[in-house]
Biopython code that builds the backbone (N, CA, C, O; Angstrom):
import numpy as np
from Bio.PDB.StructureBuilder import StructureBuilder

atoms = [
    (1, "UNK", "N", (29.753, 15.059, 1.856)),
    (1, "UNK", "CA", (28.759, 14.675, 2.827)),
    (1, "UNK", "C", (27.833, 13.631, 2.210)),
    (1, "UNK", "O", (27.479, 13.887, 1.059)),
    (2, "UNK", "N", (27.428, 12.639, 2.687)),
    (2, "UNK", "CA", (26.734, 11.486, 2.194)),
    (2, "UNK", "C", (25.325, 11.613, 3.733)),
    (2, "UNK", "O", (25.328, 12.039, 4.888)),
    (3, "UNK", "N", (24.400, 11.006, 2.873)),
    (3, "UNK", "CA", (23.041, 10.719, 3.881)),
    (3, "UNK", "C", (22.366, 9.292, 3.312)),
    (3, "UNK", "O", (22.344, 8.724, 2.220)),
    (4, "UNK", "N", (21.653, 8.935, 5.085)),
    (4, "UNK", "CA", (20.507, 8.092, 4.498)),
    (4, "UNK", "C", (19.291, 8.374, 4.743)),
    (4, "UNK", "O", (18.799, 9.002, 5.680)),
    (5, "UNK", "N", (18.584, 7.623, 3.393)),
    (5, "UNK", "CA", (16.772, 8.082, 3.193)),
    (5, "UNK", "C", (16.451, 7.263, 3.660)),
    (5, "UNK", "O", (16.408, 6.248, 2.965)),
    (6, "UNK", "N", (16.052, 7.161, 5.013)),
    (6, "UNK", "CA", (15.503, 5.790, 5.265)),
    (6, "UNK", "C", (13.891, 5.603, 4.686)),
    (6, "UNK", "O", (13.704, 6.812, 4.544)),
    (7, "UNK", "N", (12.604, 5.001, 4.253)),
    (7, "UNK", "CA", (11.773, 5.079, 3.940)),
    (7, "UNK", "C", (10.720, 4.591, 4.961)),
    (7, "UNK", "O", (11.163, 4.434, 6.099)),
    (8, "UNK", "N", (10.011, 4.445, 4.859)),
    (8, "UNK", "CA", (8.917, 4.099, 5.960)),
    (8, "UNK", "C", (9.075, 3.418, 7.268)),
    (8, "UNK", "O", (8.876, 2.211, 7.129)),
    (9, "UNK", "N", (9.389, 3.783, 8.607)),
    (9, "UNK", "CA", (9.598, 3.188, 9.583)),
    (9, "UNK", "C", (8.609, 3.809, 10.434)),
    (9, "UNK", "O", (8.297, 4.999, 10.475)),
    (10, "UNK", "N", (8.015, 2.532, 11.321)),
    (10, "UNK", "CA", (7.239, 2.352, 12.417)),
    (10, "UNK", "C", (7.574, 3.333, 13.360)),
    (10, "UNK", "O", (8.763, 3.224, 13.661)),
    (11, "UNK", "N", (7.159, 4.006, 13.793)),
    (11, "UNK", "CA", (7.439, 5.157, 14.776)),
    (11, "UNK", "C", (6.969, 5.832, 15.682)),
    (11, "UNK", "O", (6.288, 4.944, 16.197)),
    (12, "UNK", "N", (6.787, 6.710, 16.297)),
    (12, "UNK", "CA", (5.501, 7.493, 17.371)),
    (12, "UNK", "C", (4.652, 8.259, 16.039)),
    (12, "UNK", "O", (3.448, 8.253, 15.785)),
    (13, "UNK", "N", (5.785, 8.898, 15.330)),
    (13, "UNK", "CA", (5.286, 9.689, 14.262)),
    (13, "UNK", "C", (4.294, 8.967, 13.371)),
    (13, "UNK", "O", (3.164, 9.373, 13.100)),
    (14, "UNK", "N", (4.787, 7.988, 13.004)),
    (14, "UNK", "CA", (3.868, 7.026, 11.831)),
    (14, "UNK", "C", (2.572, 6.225, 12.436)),
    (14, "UNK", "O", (1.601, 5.870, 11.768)),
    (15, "UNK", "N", (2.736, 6.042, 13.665)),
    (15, "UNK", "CA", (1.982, 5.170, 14.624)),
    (15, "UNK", "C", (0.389, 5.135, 13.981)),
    (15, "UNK", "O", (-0.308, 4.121, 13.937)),
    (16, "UNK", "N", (-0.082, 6.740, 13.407)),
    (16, "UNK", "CA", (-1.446, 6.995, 13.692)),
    (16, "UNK", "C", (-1.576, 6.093, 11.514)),
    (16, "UNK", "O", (-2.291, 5.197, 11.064)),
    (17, "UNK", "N", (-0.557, 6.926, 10.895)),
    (17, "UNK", "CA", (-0.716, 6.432, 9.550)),
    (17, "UNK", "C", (-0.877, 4.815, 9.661)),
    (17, "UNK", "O", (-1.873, 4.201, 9.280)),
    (18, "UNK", "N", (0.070, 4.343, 10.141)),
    (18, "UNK", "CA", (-0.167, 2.687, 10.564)),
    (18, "UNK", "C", (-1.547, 2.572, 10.636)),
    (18, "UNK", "O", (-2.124, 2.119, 9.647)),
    (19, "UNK", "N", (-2.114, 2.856, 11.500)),
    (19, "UNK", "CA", (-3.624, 2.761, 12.124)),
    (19, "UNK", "C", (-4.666, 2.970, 11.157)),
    (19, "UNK", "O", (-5.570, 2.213, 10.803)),
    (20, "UNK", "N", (-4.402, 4.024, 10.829)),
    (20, "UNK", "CA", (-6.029, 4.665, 9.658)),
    (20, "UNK", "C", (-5.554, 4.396, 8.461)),
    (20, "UNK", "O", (-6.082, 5.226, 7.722)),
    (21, "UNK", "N", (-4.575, 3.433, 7.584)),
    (21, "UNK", "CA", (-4.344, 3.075, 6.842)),
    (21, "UNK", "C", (-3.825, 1.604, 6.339)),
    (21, "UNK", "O", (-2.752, 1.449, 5.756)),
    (22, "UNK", "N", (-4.661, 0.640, 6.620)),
    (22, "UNK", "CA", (-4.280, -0.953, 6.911)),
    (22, "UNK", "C", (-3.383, -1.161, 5.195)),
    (22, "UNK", "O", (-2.251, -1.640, 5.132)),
    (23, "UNK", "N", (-3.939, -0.834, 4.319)),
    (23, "UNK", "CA", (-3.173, -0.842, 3.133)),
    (23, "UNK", "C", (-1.833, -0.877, 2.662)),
    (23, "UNK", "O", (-1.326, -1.396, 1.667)),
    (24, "UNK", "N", (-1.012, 0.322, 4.344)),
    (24, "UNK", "CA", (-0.068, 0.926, 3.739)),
    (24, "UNK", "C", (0.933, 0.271, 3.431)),
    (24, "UNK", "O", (1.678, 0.841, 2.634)),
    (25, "UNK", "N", (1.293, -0.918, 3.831)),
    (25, "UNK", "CA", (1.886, -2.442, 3.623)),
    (25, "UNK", "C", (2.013, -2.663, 2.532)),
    (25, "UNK", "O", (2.975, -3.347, 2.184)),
    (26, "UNK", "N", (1.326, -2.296, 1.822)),
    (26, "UNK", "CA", (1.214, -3.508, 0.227)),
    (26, "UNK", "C", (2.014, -2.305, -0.746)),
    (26, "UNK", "O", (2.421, -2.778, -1.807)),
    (27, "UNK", "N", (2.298, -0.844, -0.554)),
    (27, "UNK", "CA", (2.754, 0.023, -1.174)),
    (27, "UNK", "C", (4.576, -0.395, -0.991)),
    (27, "UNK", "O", (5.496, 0.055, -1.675)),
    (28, "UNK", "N", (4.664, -1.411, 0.189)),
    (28, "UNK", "CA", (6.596, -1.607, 0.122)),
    (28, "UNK", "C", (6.347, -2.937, -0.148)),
    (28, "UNK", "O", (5.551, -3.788, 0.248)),
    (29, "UNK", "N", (8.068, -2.809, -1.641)),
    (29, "UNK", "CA", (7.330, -3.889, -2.836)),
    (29, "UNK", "C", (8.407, -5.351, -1.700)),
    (29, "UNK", "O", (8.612, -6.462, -2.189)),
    (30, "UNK", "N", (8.906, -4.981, -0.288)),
    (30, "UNK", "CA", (9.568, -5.849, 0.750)),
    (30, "UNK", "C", (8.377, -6.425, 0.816)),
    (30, "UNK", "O", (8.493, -7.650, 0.839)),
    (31, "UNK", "N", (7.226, -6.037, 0.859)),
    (31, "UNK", "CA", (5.907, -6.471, 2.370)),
    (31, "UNK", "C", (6.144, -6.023, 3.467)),
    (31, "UNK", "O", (5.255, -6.205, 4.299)),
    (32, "UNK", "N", (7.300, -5.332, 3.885)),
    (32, "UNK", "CA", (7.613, -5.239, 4.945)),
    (32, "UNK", "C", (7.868, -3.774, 5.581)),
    (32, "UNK", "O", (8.124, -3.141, 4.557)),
    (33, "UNK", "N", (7.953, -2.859, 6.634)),
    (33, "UNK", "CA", (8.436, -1.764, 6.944)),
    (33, "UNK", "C", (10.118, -2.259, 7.291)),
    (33, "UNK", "O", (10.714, -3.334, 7.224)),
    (34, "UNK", "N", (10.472, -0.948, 7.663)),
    (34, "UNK", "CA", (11.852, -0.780, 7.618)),
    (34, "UNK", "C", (11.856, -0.814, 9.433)),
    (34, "UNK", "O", (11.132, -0.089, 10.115)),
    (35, "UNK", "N", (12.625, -1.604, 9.866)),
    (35, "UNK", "CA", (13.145, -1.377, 11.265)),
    (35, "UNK", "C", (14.555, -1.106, 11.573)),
    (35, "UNK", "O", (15.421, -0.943, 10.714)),
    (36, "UNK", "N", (14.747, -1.065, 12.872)),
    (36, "UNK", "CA", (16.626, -0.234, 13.389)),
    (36, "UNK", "C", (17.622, -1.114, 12.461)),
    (36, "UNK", "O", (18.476, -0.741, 11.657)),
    (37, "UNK", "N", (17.252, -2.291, 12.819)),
    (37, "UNK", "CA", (18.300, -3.713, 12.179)),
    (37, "UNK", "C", (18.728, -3.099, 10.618)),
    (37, "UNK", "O", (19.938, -2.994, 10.419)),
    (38, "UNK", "N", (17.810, -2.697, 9.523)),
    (38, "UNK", "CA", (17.884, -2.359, 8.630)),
    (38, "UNK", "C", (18.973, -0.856, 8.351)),
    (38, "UNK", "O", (19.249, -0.383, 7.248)),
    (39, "UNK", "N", (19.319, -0.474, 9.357)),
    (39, "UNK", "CA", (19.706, 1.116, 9.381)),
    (39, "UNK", "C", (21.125, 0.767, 9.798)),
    (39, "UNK", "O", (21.883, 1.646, 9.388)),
    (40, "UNK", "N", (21.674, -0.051, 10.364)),
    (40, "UNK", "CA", (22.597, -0.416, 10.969)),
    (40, "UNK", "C", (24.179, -0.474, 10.076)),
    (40, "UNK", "O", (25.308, -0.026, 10.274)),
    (41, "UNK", "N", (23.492, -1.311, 8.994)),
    (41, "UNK", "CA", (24.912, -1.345, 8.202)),
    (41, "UNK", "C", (25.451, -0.405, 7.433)),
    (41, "UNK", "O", (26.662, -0.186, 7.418)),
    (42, "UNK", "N", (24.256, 0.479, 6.451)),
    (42, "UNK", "CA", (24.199, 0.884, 6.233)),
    (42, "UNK", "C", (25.336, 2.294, 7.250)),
    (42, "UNK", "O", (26.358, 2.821, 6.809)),
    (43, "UNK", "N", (24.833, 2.495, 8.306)),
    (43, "UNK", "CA", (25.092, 3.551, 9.659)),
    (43, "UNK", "C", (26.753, 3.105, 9.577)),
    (43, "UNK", "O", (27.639, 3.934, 9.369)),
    (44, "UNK", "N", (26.976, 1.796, 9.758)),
    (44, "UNK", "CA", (28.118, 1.072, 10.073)),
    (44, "UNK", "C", (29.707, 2.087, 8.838)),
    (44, "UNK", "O", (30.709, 2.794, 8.949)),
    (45, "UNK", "N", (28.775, 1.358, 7.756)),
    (45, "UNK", "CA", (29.659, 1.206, 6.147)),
    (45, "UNK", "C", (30.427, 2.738, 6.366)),
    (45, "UNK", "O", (31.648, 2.881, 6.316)),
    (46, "UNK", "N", (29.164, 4.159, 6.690)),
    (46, "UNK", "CA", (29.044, 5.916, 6.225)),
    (46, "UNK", "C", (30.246, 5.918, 7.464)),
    (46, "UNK", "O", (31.270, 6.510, 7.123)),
    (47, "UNK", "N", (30.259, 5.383, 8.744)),
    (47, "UNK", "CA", (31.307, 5.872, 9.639)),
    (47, "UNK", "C", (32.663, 5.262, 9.619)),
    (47, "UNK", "O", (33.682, 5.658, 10.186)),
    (48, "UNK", "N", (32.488, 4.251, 8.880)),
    (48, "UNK", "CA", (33.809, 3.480, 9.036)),
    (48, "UNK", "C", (34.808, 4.001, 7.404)),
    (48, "UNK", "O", (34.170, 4.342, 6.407)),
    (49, "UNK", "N", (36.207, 3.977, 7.394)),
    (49, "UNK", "CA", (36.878, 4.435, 6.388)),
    (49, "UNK", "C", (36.612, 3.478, 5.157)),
    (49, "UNK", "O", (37.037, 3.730, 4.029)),
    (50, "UNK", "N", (35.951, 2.479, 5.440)),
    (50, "UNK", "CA", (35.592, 1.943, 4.440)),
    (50, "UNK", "C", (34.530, 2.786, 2.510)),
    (50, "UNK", "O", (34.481, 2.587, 1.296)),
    (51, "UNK", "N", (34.048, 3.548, 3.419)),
    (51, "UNK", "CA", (33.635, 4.923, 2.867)),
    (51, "UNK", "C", (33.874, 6.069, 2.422)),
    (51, "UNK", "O", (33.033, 6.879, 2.035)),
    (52, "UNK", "N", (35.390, 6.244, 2.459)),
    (52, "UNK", "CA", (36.447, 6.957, 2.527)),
    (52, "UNK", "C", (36.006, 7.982, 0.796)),
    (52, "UNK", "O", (35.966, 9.199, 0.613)),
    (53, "UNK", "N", (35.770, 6.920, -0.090)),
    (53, "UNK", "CA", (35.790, 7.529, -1.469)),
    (53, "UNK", "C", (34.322, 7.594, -1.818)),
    (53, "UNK", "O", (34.022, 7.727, -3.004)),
    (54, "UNK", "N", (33.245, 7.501, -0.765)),
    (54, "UNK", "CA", (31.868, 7.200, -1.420)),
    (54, "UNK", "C", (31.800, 9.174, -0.704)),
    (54, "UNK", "O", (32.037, 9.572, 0.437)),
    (55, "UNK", "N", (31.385, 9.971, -1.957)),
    (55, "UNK", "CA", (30.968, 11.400, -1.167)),
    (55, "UNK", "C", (29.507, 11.842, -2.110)),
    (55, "UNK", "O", (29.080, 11.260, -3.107)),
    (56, "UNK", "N", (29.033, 12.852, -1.538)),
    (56, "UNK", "CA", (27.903, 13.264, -2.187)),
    (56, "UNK", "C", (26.368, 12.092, -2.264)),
    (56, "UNK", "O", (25.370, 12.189, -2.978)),
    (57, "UNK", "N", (26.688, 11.159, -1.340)),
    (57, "UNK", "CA", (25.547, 10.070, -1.718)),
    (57, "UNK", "C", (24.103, 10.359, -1.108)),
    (57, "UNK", "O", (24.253, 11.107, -0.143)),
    (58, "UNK", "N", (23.289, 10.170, -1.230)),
    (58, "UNK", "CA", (21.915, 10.097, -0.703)),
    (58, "UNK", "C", (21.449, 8.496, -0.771)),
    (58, "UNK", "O", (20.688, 7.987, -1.594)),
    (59, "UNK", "N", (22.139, 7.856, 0.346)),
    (59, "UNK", "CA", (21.528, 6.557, -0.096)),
    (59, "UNK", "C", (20.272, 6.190, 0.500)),
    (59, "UNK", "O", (20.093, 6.378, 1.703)),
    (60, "UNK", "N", (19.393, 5.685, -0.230)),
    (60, "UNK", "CA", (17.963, 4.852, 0.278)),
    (60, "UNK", "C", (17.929, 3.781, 0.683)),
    (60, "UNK", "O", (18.319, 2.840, -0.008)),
    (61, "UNK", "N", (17.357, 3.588, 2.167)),
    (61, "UNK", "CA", (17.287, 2.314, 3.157)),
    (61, "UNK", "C", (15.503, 2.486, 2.856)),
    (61, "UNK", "O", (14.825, 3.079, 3.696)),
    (62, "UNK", "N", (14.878, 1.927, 1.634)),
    (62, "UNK", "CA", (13.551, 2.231, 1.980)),
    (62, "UNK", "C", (12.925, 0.550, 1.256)),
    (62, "UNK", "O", (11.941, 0.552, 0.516)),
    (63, "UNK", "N", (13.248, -0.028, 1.413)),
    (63, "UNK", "CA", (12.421, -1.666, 1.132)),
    (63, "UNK", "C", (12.301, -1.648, -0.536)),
    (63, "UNK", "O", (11.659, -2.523, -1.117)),
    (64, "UNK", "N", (12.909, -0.680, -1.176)),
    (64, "UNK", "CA", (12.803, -0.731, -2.940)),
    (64, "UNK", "C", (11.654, 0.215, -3.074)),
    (64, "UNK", "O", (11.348, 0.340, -4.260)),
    (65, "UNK", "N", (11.009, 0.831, -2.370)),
    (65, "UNK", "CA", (10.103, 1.440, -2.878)),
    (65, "UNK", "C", (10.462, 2.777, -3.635)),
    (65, "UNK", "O", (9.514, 3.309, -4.212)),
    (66, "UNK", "N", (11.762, 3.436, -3.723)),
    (66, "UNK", "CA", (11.823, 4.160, -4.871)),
    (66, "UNK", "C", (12.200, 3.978, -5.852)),
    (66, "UNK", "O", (12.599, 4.753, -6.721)),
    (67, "UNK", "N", (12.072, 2.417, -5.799)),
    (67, "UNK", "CA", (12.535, 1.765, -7.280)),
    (67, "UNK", "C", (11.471, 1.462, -7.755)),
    (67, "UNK", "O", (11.719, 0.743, -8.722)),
    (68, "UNK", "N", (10.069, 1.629, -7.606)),
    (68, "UNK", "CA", (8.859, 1.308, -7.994)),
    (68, "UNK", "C", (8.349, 2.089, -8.936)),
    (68, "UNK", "O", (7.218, 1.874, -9.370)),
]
sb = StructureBuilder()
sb.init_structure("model")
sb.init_model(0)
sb.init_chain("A")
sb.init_seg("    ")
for serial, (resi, resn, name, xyz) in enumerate(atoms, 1):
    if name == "N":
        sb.init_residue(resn, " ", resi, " ")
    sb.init_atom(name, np.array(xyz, "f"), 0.0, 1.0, " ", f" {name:<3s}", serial, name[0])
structure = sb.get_structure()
């Protein structure tokens, strides 16, 4: 079984952190949050047999920030 971590995305959930935290930007070393576009290939690669030999993964879709 393989998963993805996606990391910070804009959301209903995040909406309010967005708000009461103008900062939270400068913590993803992108500049950027993570949107759908970003989730896609990733989504693409895990369903297609191309993936066939990748098992056990936890991969991170999070702008590098757990590489920080």
């Amino acid at each position: 079984m393989n998963a993805i971590a996606p990391g910070f995305f804009p959301t209903k959930m995040t909406k309010v952190n967005i708000e009461q935290s103008p900062n939270l930007l400068e913590l993803c070393p992108m500049n950027r949050f993570g949107g759908p576009e970003d989730l896609k290939g990733i989504a693409v690669l895990l369903a297609s047999d191309a993936s066939a030999y990748i098992t056990g993964q936890i991969i991170a879709v999070d702008g590098e920030i757990t590489a920080v």
